[in-house]
N, CA, C and O atoms as a Tinker XYZ file with bonds, in Angstrom:
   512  protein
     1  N      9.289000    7.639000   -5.363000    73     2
     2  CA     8.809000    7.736000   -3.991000    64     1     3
     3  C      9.741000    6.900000   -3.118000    63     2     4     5
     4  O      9.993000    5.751000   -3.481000    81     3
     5  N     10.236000    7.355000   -2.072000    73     3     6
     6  CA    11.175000    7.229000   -1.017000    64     5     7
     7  C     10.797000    6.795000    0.177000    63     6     8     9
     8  O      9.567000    6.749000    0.154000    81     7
     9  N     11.246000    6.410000    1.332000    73     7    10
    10  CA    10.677000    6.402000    2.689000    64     9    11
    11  C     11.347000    7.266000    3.314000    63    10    12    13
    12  O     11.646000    7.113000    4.498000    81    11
    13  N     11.731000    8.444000    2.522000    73    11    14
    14  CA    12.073000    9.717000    3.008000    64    13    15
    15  C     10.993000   10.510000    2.457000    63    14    16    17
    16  O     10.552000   11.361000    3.231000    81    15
    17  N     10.529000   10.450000    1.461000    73    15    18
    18  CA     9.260000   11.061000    0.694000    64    17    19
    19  C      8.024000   10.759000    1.757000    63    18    20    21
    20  O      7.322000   11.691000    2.150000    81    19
    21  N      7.775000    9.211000    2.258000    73    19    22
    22  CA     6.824000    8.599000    2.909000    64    21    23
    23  C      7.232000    7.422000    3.558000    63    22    24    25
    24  O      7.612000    6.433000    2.933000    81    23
    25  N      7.161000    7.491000    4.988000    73    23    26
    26  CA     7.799000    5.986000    5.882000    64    25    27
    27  C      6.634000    5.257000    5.810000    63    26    28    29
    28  O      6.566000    4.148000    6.338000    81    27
    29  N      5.823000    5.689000    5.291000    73    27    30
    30  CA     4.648000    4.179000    5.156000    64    29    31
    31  C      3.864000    4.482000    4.241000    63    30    32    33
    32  O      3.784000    5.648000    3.854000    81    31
    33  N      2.985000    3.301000    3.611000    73    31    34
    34  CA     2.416000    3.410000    2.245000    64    33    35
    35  C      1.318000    2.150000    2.667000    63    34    36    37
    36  O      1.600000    1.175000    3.362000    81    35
    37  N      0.019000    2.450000    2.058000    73    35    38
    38  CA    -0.932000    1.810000    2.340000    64    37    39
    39  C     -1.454000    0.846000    0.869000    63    38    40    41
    40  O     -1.191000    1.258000   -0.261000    81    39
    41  N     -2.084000   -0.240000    1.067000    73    39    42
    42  CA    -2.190000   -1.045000    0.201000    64    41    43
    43  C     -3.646000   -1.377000    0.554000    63    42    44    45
    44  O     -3.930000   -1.962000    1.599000    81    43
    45  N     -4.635000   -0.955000   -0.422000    73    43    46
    46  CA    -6.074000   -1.491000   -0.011000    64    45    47
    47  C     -6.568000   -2.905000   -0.312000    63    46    48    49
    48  O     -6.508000   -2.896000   -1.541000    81    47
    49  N     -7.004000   -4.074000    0.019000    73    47    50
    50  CA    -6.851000   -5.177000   -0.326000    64    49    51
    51  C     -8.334000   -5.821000    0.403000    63    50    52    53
    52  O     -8.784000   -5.416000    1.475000    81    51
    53  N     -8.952000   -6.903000   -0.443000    73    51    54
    54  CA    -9.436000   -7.579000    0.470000    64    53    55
    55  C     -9.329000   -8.335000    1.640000    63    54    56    57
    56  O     -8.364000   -9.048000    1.363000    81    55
    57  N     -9.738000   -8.697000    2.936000    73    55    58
    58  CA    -9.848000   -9.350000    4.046000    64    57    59
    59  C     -9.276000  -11.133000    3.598000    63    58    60    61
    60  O     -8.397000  -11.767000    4.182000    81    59
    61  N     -9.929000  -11.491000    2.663000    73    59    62
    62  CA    -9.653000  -12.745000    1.743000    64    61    63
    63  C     -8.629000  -13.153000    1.306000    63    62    64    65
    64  O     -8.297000  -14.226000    0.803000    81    63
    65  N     -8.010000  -12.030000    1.566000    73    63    66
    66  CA    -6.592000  -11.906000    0.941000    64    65    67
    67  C     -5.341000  -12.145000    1.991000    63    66    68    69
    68  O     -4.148000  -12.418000    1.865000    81    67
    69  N     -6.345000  -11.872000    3.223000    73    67    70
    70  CA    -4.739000  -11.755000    3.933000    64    69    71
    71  C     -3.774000  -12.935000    4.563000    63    70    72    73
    72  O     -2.588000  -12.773000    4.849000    81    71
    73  N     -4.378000  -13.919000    4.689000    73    71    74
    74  CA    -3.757000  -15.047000    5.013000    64    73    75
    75  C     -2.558000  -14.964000    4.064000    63    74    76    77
    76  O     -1.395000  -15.080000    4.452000    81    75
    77  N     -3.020000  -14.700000    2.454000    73    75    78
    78  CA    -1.786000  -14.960000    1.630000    64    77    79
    79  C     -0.602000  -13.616000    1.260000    63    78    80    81
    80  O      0.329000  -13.499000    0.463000    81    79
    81  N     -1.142000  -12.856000    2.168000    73    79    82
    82  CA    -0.489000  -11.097000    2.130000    64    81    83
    83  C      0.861000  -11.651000    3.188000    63    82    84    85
    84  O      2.052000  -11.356000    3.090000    81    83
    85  N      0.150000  -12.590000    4.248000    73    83    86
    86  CA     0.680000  -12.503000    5.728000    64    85    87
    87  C      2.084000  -13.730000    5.220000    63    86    88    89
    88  O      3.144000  -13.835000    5.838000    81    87
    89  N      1.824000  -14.278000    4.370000    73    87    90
    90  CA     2.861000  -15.596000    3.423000    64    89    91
    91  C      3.827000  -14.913000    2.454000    63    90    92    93
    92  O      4.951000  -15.394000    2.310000    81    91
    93  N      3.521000  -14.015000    1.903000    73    91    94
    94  CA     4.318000  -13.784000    0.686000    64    93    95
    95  C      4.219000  -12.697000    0.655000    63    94    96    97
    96  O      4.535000  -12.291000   -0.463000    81    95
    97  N      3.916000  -11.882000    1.345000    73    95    98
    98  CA     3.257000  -10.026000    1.045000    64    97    99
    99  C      2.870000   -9.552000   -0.084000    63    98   100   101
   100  O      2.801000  -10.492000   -0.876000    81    99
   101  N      2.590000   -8.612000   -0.554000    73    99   102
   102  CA     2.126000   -7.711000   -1.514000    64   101   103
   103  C      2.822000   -8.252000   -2.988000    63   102   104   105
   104  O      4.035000   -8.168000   -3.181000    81   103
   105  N      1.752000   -8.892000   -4.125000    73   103   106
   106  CA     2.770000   -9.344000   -5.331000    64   105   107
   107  C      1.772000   -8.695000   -6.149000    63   106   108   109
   108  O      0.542000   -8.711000   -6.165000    81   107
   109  N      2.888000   -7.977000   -6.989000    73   107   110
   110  CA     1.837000   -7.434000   -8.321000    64   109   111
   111  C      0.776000   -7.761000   -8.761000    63   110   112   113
   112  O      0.818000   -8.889000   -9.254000    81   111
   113  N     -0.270000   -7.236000   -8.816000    73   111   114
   114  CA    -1.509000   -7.698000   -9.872000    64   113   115
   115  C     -1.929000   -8.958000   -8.651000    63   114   116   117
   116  O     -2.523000   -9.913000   -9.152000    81   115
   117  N     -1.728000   -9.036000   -7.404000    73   115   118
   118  CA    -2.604000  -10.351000   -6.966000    64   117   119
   119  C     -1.891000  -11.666000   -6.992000    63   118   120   121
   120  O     -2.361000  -12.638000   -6.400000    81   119
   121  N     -0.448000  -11.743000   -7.853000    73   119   122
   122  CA     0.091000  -12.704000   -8.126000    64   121   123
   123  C     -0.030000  -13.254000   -9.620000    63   122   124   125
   124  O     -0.426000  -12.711000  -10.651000    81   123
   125  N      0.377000  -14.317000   -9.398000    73   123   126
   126  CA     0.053000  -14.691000  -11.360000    64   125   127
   127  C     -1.144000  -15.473000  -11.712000    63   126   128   129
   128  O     -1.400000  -16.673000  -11.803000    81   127
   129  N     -1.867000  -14.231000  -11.899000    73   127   130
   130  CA    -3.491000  -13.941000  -12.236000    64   129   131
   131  C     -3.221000  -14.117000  -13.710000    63   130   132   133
   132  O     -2.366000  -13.332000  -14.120000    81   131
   133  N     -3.641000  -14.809000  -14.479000    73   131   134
   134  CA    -4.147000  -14.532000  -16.101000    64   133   135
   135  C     -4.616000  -13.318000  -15.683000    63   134   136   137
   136  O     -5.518000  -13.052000  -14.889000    81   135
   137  N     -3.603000  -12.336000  -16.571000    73   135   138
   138  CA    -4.580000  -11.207000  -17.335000    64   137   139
   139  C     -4.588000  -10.055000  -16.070000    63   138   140   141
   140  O     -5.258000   -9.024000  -16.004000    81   139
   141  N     -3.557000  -10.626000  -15.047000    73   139   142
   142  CA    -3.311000   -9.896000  -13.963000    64   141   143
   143  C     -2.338000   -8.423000  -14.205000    63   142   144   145
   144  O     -1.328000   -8.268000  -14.892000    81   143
   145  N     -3.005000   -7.565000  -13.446000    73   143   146
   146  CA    -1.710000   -6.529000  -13.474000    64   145   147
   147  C     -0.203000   -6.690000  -13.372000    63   146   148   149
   148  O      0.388000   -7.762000  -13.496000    81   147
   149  N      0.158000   -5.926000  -13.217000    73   147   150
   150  CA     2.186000   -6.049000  -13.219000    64   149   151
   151  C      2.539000   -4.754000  -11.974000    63   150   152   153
   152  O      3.740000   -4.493000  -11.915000    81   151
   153  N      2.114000   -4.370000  -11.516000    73   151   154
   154  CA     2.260000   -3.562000  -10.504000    64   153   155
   155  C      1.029000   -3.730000   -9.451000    63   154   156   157
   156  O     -0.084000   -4.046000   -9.871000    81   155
   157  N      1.278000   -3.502000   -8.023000    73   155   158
   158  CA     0.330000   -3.756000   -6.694000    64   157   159
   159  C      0.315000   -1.801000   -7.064000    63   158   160   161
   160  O      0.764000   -1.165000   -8.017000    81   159
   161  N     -0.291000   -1.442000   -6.025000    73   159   162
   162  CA    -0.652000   -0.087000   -6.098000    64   161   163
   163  C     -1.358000    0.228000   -4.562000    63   162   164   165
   164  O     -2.196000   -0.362000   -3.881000    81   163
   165  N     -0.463000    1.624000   -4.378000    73   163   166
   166  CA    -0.312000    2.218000   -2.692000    64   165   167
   167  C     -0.474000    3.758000   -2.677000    63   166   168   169
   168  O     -0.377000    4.586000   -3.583000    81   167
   169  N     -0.775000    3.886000   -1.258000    73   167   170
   170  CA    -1.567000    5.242000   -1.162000    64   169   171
   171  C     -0.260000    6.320000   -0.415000    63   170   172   173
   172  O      0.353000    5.739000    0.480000    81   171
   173  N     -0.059000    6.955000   -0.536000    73   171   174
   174  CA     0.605000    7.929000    0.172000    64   173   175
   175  C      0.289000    8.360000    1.649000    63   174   176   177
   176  O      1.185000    8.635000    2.447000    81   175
   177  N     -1.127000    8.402000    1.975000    73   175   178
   178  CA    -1.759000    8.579000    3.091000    64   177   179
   179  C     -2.485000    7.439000    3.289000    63   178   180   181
   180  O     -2.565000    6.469000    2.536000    81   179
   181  N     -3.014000    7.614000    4.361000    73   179   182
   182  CA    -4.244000    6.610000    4.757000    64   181   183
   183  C     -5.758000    6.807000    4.076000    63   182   184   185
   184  O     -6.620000    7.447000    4.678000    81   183
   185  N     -5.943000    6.361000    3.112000    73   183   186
   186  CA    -6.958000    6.211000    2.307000    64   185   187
   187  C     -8.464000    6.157000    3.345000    63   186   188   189
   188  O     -9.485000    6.658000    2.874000    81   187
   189  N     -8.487000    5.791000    4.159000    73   187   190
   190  CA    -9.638000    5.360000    5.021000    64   189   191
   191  C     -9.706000    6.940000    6.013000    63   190   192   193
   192  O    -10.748000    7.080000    6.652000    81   191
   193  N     -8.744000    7.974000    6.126000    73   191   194
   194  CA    -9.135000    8.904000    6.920000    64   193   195
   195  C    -10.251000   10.018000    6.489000    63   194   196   197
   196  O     -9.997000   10.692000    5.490000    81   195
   197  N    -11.133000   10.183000    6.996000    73   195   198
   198  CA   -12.536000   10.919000    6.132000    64   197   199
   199  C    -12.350000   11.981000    7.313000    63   198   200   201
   200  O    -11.816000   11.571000    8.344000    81   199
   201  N    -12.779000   13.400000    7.231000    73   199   202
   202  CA   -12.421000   14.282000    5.320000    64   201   203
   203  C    -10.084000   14.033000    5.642000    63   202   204   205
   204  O     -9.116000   13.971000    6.400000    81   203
   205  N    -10.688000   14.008000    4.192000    73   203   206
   206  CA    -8.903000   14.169000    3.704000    64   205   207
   207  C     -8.138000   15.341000    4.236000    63   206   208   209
   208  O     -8.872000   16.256000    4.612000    81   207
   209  N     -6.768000   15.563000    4.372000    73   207   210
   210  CA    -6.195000   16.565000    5.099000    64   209   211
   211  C     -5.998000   16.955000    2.977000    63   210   212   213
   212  O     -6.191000   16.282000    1.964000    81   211
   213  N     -5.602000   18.158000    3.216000    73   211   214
   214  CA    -5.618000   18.744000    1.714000    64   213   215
   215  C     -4.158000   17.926000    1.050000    63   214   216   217
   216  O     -3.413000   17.348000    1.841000    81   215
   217  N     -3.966000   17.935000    0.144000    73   215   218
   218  CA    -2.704000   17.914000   -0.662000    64   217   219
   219  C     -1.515000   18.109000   -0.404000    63   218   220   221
   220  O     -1.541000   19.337000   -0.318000    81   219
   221  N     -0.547000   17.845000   -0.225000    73   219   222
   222  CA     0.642000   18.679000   -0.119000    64   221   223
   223  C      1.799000   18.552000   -1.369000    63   222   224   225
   224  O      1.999000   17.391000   -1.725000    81   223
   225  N      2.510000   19.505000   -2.009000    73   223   226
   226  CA     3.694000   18.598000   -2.731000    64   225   227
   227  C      4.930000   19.123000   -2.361000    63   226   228   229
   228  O      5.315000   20.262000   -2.098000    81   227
   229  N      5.616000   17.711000   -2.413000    73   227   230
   230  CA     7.253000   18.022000   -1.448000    64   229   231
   231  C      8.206000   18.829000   -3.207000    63   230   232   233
   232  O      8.340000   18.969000   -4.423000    81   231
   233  N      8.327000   18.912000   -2.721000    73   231   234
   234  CA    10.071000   19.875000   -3.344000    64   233   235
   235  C     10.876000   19.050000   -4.466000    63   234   236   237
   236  O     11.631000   19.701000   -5.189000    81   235
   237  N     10.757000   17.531000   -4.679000    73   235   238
   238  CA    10.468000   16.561000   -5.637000    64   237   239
   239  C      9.937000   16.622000   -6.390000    63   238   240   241
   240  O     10.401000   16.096000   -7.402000    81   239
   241  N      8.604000   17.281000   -6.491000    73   239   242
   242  CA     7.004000   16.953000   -7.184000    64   241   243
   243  C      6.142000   15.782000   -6.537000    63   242   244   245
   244  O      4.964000   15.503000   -6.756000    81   243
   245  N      6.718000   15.397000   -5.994000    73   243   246
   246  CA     6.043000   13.825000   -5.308000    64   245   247
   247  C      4.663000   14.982000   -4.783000    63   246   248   249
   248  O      4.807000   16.200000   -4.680000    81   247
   249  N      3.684000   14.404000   -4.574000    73   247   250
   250  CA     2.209000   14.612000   -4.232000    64   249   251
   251  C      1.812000   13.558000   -3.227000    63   250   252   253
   252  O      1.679000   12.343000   -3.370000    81   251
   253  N      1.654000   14.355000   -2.144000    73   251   254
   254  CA     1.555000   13.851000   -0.853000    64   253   255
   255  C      0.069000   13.753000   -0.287000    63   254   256   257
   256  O     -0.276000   14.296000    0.763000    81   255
   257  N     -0.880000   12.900000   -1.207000    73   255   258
   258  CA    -2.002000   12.186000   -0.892000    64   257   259
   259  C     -3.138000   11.160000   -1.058000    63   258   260   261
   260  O     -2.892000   10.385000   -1.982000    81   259
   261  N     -4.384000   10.910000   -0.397000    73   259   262
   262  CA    -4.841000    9.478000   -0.623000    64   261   263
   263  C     -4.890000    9.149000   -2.073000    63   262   264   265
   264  O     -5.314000    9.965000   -2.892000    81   263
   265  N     -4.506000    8.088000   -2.370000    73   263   266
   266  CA    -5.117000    7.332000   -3.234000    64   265   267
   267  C     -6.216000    6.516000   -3.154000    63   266   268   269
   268  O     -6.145000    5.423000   -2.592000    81   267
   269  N     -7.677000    7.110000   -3.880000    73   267   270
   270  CA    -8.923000    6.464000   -2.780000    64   269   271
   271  C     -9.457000    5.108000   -3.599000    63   270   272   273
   272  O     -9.861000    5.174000   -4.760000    81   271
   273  N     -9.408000    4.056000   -2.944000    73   271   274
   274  CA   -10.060000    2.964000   -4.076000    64   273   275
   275  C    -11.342000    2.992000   -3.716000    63   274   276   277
   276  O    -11.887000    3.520000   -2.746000    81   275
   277  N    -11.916000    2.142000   -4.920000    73   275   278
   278  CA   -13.345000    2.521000   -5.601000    64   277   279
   279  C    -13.394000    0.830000   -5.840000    63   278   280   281
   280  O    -13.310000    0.520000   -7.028000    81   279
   281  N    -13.480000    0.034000   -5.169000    73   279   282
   282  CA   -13.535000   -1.393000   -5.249000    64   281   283
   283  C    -14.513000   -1.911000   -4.046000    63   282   284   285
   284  O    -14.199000   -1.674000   -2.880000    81   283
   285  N    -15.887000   -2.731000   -4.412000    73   283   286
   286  CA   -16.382000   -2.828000   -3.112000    64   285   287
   287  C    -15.716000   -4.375000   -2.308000    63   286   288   289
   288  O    -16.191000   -4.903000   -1.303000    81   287
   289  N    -14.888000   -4.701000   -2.853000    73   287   290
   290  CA   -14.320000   -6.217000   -2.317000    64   289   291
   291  C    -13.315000   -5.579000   -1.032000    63   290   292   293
   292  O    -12.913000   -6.180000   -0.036000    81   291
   293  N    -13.117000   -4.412000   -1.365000    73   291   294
   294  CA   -12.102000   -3.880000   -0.594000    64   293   295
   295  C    -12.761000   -3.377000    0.415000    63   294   296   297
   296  O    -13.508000   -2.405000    0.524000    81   295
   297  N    -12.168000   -4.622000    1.542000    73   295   298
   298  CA   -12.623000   -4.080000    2.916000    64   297   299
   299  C    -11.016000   -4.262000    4.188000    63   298   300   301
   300  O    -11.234000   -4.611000    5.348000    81   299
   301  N    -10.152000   -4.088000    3.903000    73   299   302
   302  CA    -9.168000   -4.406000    4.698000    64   301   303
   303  C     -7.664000   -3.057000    3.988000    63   302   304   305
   304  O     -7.320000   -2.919000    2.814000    81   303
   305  N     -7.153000   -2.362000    5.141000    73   303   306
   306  CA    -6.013000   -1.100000    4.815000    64   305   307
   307  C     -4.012000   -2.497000    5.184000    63   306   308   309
   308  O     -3.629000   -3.104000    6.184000    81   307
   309  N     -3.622000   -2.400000    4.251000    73   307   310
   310  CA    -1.848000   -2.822000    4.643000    64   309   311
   311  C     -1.203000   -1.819000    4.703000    63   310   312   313
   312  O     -0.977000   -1.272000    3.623000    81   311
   313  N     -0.704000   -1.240000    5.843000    73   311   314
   314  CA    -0.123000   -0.890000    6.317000    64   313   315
   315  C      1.806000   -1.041000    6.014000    63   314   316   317
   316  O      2.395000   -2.025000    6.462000    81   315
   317  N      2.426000   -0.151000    5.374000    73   315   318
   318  CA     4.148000   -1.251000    5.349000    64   317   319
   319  C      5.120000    0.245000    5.756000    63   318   320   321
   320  O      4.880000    1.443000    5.602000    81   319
   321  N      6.251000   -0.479000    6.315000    73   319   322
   322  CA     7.162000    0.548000    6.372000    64   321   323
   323  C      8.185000    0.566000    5.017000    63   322   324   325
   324  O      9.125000   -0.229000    4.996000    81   323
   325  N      8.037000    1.203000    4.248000    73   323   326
   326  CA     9.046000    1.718000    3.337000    64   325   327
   327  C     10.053000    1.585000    2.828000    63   326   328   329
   328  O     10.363000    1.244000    1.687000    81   327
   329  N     10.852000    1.976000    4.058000    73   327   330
   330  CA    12.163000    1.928000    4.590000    64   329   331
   331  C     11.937000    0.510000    4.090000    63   330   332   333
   332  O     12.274000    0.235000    2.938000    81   331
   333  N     11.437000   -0.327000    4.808000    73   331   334
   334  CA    11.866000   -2.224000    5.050000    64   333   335
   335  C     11.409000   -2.880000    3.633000    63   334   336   337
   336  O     11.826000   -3.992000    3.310000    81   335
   337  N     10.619000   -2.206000    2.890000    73   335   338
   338  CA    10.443000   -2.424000    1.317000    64   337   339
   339  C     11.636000   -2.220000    0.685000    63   338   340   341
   340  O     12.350000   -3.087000    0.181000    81   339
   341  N     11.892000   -0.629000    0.743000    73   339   342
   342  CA    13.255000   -0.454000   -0.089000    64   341   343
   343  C     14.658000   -1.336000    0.159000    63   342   344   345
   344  O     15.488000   -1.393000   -0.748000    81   343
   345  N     14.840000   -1.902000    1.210000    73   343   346
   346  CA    15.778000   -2.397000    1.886000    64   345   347
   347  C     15.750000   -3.995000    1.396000    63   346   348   349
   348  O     16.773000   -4.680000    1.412000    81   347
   349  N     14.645000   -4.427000    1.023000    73   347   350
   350  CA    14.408000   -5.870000   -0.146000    64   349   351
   351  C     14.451000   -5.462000   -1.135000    63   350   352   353
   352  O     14.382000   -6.336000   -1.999000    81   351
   353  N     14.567000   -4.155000   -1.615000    73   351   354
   354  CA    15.142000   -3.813000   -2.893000    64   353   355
   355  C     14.006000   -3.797000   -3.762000    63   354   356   357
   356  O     14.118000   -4.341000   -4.860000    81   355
   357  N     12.230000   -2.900000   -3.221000    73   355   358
   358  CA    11.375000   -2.815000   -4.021000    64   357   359
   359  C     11.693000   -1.216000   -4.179000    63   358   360   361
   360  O     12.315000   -0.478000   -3.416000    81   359
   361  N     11.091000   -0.949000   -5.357000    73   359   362
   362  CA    11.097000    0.978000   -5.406000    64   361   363
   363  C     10.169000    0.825000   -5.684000    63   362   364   365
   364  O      9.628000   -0.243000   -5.970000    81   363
   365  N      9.550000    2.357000   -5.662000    73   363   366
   366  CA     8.292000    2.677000   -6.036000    64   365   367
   367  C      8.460000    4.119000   -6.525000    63   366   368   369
   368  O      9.279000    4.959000   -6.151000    81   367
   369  N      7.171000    4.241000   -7.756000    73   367   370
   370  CA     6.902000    5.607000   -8.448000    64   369   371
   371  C      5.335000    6.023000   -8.560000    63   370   372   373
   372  O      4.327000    5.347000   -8.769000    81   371
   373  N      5.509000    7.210000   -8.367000    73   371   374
   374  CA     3.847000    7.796000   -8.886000    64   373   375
   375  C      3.554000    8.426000   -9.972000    63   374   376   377
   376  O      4.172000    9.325000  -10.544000    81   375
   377  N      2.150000    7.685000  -10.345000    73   375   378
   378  CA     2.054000    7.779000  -11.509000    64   377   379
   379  C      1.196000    9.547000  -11.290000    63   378   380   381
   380  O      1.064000   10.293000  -10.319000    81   379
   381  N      0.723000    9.634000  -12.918000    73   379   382
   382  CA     0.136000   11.123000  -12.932000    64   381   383
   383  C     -1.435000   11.339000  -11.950000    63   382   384   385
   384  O     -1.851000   12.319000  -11.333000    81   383
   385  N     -1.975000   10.057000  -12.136000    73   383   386
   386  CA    -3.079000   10.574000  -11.057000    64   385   387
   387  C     -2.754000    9.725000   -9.931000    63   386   388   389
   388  O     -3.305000    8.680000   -9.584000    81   387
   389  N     -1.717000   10.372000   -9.384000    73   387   390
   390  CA    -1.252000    9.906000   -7.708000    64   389   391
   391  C     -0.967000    8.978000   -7.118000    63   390   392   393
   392  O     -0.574000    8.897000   -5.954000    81   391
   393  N     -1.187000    7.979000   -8.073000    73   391   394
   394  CA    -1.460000    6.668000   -7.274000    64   393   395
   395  C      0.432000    6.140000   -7.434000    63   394   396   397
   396  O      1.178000    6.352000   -8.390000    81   395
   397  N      0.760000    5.387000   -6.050000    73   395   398
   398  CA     2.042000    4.807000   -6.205000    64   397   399
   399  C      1.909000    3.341000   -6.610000    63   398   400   401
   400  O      1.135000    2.392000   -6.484000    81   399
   401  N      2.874000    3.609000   -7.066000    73   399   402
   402  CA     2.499000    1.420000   -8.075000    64   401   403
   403  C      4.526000    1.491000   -7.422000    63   402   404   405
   404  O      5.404000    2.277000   -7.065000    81   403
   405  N      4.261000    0.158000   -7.638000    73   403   406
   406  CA     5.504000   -0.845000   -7.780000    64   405   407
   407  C      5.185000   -2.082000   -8.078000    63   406   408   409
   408  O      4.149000   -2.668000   -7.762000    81   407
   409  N      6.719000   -2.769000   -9.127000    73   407   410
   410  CA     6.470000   -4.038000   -9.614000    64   409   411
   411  C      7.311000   -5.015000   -8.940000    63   410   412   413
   412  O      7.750000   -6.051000   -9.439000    81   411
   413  N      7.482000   -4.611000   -7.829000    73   411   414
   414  CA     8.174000   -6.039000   -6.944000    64   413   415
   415  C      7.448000   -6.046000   -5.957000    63   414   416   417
   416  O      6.588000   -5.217000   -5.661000    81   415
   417  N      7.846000   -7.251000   -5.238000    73   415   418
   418  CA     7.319000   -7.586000   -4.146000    64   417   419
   419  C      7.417000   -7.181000   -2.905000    63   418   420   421
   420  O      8.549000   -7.282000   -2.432000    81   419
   421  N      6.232000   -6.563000   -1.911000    73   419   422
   422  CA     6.762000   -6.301000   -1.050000    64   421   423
   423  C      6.245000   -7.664000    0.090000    63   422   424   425
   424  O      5.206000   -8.323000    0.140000    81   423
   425  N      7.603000   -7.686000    0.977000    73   423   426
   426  CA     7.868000   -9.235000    1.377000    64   425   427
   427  C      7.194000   -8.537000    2.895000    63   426   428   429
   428  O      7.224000   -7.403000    3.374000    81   427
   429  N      6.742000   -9.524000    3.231000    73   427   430
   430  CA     5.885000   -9.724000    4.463000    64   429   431
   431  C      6.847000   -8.639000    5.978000    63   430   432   433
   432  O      6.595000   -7.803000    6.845000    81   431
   433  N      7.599000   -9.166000    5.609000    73   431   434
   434  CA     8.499000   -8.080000    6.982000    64   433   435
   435  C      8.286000   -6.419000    6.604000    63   434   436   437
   436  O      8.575000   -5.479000    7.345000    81   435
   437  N      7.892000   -6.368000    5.687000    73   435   438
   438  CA     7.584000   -4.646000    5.520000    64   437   439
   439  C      6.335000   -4.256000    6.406000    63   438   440   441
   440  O      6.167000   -3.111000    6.825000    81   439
   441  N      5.175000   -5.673000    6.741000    73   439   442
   442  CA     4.429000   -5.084000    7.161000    64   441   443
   443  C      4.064000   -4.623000    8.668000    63   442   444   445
   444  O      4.147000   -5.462000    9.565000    81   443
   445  N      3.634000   -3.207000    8.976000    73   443   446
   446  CA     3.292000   -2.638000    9.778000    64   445   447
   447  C      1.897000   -3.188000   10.267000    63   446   448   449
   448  O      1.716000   -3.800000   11.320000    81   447
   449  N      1.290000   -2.985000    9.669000    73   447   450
   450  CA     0.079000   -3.150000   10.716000    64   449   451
   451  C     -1.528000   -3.737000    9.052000    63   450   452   453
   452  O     -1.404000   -3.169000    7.967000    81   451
   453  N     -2.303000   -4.417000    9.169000    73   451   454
   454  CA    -3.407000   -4.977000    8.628000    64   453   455
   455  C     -4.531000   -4.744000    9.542000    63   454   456   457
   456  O     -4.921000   -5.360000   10.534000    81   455
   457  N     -4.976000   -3.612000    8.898000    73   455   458
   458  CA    -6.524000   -3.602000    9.413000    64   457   459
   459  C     -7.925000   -3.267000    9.062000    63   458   460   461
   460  O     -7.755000   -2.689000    7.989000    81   459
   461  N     -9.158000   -3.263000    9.278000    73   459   462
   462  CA   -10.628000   -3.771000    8.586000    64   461   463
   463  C    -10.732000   -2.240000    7.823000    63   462   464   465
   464  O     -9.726000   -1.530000    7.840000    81   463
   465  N    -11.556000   -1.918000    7.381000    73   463   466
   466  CA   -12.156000   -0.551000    6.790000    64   465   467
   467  C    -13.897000   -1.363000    6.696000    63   466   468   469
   468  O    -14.427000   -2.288000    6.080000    81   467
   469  N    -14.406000    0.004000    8.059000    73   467   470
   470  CA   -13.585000    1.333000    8.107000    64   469   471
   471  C    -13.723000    1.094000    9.604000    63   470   472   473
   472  O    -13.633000    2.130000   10.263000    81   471
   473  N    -13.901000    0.078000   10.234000    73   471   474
   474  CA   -13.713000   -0.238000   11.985000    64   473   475
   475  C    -12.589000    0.672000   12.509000    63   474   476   477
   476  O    -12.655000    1.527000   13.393000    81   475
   477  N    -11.197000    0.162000   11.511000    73   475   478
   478  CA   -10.022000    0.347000   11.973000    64   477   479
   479  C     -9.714000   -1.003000   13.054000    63   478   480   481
   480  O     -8.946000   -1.075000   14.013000    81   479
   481  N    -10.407000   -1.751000   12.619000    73   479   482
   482  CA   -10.088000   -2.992000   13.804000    64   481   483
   483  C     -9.075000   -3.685000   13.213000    63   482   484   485
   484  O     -9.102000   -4.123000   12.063000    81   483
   485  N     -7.559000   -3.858000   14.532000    73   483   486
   486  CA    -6.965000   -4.757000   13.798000    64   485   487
   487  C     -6.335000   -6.258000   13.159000    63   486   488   489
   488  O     -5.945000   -7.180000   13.876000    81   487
   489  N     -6.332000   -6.268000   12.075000    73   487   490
   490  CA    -6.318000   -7.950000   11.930000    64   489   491
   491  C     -4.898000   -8.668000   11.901000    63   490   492   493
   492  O     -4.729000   -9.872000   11.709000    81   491
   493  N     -3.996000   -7.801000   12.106000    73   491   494
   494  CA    -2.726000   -8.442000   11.967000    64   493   495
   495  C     -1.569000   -6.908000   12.407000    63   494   496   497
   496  O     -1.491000   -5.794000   11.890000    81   495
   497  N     -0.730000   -7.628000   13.717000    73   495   498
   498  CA     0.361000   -6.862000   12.910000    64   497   499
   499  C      1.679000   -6.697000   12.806000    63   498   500   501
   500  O      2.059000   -7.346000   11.831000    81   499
   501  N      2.651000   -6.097000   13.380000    73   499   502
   502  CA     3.991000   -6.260000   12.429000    64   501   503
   503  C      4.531000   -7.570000   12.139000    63   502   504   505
   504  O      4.511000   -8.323000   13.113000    81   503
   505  N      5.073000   -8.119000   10.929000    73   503   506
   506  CA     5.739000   -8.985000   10.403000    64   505   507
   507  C      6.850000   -8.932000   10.850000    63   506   508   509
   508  O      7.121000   -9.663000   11.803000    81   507
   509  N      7.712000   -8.166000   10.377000    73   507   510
   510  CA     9.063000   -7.740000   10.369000    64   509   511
   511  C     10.006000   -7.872000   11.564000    63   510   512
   512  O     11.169000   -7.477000   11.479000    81   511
């Protein structure tokens, strides 16, 4: 996945979280969690838009939609531009059920915009 594939990619996260999103941005698994994941994980679309626009797949195979989390801690959408990820030298891939993971960091200047779910109110925004 590209920021030609997608110029922005969404990261569902708790509210609790963002002071330390807004410091260090997006780190695998939460950071170094015992027993923590190794990849953060991002949506193709905006996860929070209800009803979903259908599916699309680009000419890649890439699959062009939400990844919906199922977490009730999760009350806050990150917003990042792509482009400004890849350009710190994170990539990203999707896995078979849609979801985009990457195992680097995405550094605080990627981010676009931090905001509540499902207000849409916003709590932060560009870094970069």
């Amino acid at each position: 996945v590209t920021s030609q594939d997608a110029p922005f990619l969404w990261h569902a996260t708790g509210q609790r979280a963002i002071a330390s999103i807004r410091r260090t941005g997006i780190l695998p698994g939460g950071g170094a969690q015992e027993g923590g994941r190794f990849e953060s994980n991002w949506s193709l679309r905006d996860p929070s838009i209800s009803p979903q626009p259908a599916a699309e797949y680009l000419s890649n195979g890439i699959k062009l939609a939400a990844y919906l989390y199922k977490n009730s801690r999760v009350d806050a959408l990150v917003k990042i531009n792509t482009k400004r990820a890849e350009e710190a030298g994170v990539r990203f891939y999707q896995t078979q059920s849609f979801a985009v993971l990457t195992q680097g960091q995405v550094p605080p200047e990627a981010i676009e915009t931090i905001y509540e779910i499902p207000t849409k109110a916003i709590l932060c925004m560009a870094l970069g």
